[in-house]
Structure formats: structure tokens, C-alpha cells
mmCIF file of the N, C-alpha and C atoms, coordinates in Angstrom:
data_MODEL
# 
_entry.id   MODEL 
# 
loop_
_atom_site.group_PDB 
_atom_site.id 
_atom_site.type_symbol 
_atom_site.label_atom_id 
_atom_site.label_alt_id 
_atom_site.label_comp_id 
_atom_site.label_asym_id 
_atom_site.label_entity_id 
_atom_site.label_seq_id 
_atom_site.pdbx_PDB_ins_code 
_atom_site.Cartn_x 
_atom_site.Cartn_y 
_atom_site.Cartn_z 
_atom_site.occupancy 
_atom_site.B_iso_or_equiv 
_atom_site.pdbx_formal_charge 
_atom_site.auth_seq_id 
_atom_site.auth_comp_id 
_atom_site.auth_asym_id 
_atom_site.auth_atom_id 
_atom_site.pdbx_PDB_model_num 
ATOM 1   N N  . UNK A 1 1  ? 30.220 15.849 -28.887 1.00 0.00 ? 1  UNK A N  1 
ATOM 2   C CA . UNK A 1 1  ? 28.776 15.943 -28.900 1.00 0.00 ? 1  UNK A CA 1 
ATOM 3   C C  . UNK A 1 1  ? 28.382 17.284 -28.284 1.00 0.00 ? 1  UNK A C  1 
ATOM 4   N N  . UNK A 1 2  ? 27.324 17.598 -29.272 1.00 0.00 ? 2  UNK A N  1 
ATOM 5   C CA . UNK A 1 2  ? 26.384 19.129 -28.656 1.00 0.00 ? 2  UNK A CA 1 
ATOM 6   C C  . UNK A 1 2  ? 26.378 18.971 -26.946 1.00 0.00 ? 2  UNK A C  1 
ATOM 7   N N  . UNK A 1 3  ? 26.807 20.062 -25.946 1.00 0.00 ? 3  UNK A N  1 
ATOM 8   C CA . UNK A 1 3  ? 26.624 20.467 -24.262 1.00 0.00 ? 3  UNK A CA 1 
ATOM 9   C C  . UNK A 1 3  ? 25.372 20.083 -23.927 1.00 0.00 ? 3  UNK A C  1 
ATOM 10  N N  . UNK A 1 4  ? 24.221 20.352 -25.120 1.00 0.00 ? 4  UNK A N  1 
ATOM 11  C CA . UNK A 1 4  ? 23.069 20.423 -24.577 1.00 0.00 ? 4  UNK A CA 1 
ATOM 12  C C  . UNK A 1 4  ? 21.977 19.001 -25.104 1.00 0.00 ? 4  UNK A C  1 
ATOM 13  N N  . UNK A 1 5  ? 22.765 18.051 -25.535 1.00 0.00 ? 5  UNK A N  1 
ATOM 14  C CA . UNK A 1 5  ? 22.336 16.873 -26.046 1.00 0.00 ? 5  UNK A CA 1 
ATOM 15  C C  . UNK A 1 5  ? 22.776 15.881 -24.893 1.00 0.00 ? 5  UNK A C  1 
ATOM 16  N N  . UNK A 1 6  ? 23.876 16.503 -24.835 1.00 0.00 ? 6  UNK A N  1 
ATOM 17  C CA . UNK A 1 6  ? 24.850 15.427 -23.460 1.00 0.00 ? 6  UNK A CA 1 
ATOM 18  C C  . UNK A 1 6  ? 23.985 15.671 -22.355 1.00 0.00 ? 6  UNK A C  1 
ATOM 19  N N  . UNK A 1 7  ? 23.201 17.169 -22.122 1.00 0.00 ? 7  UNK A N  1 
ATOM 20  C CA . UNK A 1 7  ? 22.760 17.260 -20.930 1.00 0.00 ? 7  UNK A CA 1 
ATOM 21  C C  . UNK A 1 7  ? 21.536 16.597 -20.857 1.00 0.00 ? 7  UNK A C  1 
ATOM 22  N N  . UNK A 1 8  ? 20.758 16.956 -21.976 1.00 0.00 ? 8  UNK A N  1 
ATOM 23  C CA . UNK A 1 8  ? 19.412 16.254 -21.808 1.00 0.00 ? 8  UNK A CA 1 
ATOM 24  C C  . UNK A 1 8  ? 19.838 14.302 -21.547 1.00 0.00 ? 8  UNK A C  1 
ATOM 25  N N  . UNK A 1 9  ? 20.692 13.728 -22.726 1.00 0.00 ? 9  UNK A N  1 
ATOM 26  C CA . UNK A 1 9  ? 20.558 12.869 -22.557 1.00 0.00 ? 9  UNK A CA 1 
ATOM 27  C C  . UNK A 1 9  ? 20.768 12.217 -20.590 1.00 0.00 ? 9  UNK A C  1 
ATOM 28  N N  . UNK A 1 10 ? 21.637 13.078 -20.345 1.00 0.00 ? 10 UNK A N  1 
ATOM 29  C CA . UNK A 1 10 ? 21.504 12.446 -18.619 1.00 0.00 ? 10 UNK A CA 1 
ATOM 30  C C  . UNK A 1 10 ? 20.433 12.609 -17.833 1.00 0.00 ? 10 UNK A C  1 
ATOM 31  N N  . UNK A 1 11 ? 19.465 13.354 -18.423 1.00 0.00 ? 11 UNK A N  1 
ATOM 32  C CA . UNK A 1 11 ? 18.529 13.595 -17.029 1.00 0.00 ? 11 UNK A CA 1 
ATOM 33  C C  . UNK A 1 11 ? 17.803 12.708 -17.958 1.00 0.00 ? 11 UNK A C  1 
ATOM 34  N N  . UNK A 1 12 ? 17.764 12.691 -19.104 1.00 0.00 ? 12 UNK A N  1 
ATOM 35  C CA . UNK A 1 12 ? 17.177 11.053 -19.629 1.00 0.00 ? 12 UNK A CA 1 
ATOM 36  C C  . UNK A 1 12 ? 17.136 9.682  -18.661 1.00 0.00 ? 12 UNK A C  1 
ATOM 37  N N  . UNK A 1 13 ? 18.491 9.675  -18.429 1.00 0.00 ? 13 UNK A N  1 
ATOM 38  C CA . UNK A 1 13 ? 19.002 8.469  -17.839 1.00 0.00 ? 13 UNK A CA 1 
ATOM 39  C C  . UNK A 1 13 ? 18.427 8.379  -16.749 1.00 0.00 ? 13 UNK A C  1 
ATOM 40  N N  . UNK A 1 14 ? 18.592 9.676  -16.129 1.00 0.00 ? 14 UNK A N  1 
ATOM 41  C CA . UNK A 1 14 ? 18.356 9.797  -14.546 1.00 0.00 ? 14 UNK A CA 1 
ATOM 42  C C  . UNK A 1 14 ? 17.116 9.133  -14.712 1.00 0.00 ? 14 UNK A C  1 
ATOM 43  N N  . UNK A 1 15 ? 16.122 10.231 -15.323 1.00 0.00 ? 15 UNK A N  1 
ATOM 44  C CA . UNK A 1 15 ? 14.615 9.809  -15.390 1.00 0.00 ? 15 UNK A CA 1 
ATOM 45  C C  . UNK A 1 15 ? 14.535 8.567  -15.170 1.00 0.00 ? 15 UNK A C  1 
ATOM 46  N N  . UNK A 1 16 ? 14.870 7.653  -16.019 1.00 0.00 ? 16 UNK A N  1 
ATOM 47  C CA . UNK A 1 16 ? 14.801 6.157  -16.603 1.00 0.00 ? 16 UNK A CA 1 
ATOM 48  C C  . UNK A 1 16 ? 15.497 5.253  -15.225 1.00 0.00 ? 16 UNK A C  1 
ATOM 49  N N  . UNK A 1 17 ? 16.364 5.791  -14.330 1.00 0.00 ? 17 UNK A N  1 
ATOM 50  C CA . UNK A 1 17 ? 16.894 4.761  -13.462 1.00 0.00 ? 17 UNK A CA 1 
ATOM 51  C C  . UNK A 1 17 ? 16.018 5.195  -12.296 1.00 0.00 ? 17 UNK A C  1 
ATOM 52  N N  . UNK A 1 18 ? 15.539 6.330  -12.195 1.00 0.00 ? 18 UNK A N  1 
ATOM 53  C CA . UNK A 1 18 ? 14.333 6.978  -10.868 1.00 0.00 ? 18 UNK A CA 1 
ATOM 54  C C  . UNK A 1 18 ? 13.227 5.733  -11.260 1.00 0.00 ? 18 UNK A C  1 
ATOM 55  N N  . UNK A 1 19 ? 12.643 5.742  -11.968 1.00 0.00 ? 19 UNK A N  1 
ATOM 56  C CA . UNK A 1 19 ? 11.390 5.068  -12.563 1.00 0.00 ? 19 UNK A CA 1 
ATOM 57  C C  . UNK A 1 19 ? 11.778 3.238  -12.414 1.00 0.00 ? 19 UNK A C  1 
ATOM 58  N N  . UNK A 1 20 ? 12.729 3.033  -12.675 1.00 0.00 ? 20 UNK A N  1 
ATOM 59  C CA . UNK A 1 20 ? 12.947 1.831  -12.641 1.00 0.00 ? 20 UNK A CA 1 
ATOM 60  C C  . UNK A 1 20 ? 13.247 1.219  -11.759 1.00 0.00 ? 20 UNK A C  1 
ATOM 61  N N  . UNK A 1 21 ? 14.147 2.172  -10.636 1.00 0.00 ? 21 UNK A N  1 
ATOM 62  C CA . UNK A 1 21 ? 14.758 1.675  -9.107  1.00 0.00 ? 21 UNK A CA 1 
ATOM 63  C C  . UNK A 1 21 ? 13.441 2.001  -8.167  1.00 0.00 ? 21 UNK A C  1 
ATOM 64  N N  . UNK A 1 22 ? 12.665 2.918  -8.177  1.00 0.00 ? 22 UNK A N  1 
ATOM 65  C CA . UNK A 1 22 ? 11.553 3.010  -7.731  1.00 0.00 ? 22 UNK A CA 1 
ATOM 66  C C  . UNK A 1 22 ? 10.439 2.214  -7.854  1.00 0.00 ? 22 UNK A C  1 
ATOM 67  N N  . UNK A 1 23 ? 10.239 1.746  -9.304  1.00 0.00 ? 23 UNK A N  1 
ATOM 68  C CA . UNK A 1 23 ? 9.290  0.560  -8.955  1.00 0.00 ? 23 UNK A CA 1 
ATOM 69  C C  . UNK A 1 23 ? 9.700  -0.626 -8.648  1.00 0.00 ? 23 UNK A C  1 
ATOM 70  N N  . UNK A 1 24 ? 10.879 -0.966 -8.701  1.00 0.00 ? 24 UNK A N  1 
ATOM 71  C CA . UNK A 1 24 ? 11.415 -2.072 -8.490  1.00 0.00 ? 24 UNK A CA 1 
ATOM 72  C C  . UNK A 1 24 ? 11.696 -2.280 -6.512  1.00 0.00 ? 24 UNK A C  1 
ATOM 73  N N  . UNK A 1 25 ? 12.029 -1.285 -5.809  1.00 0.00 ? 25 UNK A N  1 
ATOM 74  C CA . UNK A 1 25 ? 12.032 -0.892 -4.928  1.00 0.00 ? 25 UNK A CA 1 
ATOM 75  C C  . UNK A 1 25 ? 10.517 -1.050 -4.250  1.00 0.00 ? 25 UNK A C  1 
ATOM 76  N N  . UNK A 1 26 ? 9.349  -0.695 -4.185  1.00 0.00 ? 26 UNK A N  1 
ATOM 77  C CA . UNK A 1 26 ? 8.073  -0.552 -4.507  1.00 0.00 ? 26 UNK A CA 1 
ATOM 78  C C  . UNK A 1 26 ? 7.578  -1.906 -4.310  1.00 0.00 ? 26 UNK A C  1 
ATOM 79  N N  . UNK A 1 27 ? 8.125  -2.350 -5.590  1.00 0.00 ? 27 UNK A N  1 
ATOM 80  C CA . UNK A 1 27 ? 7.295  -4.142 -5.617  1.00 0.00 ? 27 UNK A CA 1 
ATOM 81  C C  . UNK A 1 27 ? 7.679  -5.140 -4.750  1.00 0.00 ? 27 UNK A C  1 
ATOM 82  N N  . UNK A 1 28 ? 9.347  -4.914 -4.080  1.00 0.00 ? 28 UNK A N  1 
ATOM 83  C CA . UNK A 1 28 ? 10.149 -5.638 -3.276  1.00 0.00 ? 28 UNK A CA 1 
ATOM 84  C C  . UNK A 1 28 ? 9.695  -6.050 -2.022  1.00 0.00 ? 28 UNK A C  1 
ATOM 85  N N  . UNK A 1 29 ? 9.041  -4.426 -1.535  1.00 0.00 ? 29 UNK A N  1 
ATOM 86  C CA . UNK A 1 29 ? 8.559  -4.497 -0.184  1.00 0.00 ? 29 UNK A CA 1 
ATOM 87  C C  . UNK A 1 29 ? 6.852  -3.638 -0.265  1.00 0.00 ? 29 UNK A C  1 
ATOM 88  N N  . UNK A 1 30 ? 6.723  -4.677 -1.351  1.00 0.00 ? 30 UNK A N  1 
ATOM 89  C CA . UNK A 1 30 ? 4.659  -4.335 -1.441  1.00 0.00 ? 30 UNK A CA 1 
ATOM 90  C C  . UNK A 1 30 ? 4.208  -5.406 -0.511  1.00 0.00 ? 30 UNK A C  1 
ATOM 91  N N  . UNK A 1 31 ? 4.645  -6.288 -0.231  1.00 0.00 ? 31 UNK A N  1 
ATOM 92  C CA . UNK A 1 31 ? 4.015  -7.228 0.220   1.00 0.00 ? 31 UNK A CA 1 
ATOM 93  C C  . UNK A 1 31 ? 4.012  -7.656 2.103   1.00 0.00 ? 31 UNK A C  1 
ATOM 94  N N  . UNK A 1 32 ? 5.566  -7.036 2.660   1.00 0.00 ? 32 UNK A N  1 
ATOM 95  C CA . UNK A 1 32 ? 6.091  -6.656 3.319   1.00 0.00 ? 32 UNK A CA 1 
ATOM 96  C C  . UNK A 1 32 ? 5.618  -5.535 4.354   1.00 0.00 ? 32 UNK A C  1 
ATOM 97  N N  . UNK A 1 33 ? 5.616  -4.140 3.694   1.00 0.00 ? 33 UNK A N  1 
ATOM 98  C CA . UNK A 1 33 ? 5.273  -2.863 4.218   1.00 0.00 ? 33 UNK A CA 1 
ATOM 99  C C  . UNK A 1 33 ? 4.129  -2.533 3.545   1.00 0.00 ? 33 UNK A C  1 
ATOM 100 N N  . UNK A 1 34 ? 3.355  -2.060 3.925   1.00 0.00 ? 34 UNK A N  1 
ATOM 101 C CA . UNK A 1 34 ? 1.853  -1.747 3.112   1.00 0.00 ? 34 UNK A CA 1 
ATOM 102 C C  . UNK A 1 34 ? 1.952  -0.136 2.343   1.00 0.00 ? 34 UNK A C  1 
ATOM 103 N N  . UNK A 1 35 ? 2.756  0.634  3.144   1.00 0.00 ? 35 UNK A N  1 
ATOM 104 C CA . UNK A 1 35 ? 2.980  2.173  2.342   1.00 0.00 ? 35 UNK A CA 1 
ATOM 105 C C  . UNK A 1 35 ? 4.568  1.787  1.850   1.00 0.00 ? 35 UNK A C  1 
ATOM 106 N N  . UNK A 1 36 ? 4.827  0.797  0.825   1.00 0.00 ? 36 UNK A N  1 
ATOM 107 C CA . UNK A 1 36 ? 6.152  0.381  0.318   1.00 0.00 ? 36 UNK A CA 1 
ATOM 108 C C  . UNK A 1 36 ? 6.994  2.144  -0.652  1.00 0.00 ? 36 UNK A C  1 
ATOM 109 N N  . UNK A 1 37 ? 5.865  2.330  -0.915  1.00 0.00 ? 37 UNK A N  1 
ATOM 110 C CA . UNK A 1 37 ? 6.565  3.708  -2.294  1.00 0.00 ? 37 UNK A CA 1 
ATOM 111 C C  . UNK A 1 37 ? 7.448  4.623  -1.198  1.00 0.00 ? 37 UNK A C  1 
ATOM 112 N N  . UNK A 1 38 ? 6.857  4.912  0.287   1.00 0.00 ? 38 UNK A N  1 
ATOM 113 C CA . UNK A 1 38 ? 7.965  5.984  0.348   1.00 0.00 ? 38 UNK A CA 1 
ATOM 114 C C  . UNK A 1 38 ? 8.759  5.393  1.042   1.00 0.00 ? 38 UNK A C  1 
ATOM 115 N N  . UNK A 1 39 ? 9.399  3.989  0.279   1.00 0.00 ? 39 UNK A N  1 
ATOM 116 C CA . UNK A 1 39 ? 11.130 3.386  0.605   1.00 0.00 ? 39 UNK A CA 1 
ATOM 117 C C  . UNK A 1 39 ? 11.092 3.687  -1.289  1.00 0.00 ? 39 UNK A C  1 
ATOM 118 N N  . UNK A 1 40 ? 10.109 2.944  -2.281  1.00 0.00 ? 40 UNK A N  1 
ATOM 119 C CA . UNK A 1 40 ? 10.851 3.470  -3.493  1.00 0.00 ? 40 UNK A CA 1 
ATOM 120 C C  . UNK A 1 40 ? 11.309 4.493  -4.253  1.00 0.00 ? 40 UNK A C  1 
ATOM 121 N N  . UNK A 1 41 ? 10.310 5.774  -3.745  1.00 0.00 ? 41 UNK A N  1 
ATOM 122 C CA . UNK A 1 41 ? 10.538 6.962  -4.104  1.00 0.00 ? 41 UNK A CA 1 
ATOM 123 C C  . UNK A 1 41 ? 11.980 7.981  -3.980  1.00 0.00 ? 41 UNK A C  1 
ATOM 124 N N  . UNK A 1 42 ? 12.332 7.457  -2.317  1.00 0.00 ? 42 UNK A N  1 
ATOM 125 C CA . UNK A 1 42 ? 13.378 8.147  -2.179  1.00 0.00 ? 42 UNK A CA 1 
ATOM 126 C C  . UNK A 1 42 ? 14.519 7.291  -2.407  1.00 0.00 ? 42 UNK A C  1 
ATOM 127 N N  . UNK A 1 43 ? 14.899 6.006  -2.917  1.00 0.00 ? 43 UNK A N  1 
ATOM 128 C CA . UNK A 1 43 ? 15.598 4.834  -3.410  1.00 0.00 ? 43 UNK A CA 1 
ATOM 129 C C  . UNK A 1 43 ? 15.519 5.149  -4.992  1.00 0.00 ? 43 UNK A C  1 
ATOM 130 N N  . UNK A 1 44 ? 14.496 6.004  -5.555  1.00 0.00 ? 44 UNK A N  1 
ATOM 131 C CA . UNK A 1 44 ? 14.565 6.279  -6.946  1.00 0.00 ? 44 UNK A CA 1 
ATOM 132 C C  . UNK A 1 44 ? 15.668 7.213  -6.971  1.00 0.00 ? 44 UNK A C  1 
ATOM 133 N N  . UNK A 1 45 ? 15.148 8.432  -6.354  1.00 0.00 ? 45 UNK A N  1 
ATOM 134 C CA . UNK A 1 45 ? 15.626 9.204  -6.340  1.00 0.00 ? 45 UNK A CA 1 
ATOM 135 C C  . UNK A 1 45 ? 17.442 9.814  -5.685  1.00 0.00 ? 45 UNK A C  1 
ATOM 136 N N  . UNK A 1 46 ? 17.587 8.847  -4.808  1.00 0.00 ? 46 UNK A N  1 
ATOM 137 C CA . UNK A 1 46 ? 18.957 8.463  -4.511  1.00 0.00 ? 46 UNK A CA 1 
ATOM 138 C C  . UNK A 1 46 ? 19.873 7.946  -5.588  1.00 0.00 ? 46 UNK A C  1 
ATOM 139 N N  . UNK A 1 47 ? 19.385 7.408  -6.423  1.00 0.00 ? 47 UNK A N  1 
ATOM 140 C CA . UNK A 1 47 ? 20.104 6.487  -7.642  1.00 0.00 ? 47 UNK A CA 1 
ATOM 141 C C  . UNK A 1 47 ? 20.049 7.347  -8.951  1.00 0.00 ? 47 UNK A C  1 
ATOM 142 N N  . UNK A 1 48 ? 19.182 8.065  -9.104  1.00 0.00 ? 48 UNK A N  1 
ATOM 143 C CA . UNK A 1 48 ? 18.849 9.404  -10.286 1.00 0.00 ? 48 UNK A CA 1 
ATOM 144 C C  . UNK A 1 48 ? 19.969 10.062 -9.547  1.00 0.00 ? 48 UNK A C  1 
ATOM 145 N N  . UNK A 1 49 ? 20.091 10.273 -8.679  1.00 0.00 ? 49 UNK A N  1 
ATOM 146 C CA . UNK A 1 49 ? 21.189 11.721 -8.364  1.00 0.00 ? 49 UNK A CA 1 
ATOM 147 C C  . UNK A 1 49 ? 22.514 10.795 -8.684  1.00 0.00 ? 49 UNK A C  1 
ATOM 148 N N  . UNK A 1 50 ? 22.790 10.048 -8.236  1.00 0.00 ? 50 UNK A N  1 
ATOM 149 C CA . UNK A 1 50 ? 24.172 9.164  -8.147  1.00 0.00 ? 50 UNK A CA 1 
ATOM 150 C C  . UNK A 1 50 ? 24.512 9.425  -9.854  1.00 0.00 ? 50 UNK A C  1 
ATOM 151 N N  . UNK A 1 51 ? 22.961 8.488  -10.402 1.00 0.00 ? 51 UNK A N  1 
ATOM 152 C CA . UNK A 1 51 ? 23.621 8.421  -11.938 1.00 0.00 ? 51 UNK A CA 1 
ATOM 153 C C  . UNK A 1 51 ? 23.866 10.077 -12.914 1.00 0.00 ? 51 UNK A C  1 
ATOM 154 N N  . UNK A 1 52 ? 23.081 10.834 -12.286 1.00 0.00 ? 52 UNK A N  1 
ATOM 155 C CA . UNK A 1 52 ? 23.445 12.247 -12.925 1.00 0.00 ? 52 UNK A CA 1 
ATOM 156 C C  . UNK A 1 52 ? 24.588 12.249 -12.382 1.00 0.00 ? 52 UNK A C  1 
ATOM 157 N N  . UNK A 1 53 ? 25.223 12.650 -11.277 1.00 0.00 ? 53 UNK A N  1 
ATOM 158 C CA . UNK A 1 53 ? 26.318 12.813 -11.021 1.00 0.00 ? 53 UNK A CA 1 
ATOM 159 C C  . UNK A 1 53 ? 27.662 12.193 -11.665 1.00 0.00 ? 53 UNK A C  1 
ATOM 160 N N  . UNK A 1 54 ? 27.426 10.937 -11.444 1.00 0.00 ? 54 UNK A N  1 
ATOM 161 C CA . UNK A 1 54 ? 28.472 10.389 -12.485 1.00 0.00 ? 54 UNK A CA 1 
ATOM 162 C C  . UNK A 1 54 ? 28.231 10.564 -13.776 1.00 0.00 ? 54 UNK A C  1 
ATOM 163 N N  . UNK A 1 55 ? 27.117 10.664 -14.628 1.00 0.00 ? 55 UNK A N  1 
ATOM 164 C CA . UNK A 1 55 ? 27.255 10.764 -16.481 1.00 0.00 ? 55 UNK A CA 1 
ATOM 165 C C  . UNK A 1 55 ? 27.434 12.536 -16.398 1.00 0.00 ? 55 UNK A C  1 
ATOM 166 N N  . UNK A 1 56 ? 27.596 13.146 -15.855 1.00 0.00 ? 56 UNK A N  1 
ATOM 167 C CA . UNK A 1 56 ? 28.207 14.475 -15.855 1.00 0.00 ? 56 UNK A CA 1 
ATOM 168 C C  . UNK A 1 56 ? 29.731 14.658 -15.480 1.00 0.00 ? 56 UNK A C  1 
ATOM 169 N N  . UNK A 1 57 ? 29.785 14.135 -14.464 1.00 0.00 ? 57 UNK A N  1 
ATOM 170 C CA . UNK A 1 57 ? 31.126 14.490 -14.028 1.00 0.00 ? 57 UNK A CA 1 
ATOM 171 C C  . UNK A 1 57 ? 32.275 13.471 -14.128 1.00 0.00 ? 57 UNK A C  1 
ATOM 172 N N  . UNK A 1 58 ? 31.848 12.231 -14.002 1.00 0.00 ? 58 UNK A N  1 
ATOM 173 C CA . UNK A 1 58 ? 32.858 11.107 -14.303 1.00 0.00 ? 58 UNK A CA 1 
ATOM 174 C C  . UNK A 1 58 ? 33.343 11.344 -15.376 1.00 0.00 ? 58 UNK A C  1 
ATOM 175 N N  . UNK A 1 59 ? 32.407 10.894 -16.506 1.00 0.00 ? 59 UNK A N  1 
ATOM 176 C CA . UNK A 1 59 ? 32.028 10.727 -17.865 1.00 0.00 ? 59 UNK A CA 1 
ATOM 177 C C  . UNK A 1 59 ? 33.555 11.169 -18.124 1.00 0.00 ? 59 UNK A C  1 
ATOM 178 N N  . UNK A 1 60 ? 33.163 12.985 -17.869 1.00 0.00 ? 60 UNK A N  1 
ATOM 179 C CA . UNK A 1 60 ? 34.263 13.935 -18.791 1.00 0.00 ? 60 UNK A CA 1 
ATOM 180 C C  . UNK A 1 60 ? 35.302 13.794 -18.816 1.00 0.00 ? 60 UNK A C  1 
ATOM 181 N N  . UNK A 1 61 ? 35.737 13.269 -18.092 1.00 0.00 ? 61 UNK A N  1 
ATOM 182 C CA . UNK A 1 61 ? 37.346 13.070 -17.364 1.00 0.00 ? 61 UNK A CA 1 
ATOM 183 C C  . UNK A 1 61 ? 38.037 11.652 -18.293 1.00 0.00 ? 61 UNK A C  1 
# 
């Protein structure tokens, strides 16, 4: 597959697991903590890096 199809498609992913672990994160402890987003935001974003990291570098190997 095209370098630059493989690449987009991961920050695809990333995108898609930031957005999803973040609101999911978010809704867990809405009820809990009253400013819940900045536990989901950086819980998005912890899991976007993980999954770029691995669909780049695992992947290839």
C-alpha cells in the first residue's frame, strides 16, 4: 500500500480512538467530577499516541 495512504489512514485511527476514548472518558466521570473533560481529553489523547505508535511501527514488522 501507497506510504502516504498508510499514513493518513493512522492518524485516521488515531483521530477516531482520541474522540471516542475521550468522550467515553468524559461521560464516566460527568457525574462524579464536574470539570470531567480534562481527565477525557488527556485519556484521548494518551490512547491516539499509543494507537499511532503501534499502526506505524508495530504494524511494519
Amino acid at each position: 500500500m501507497n506510504r502516504s495512504i498508510t499514513l493518513l489512514r493512522n492518524i485516521l485511527a488515531s483521530v477516531a480512538v482520541f474522540l471516542i476514548v475521550g468522550v467515553i472518558v468524559t461521560e464516566m466521570f460527568s457525574k462524579i467530577i464536574f470539570f470531567s473533560l480534562f481527565l477525557g481529553i488527556p485519556a484521548g489523547t494518551i490512547a491516539a499516541f499509543l494507537t499511532f505508535f503501534y499502526l506505524t511501527n508495530m504494524r511494519n514488522k
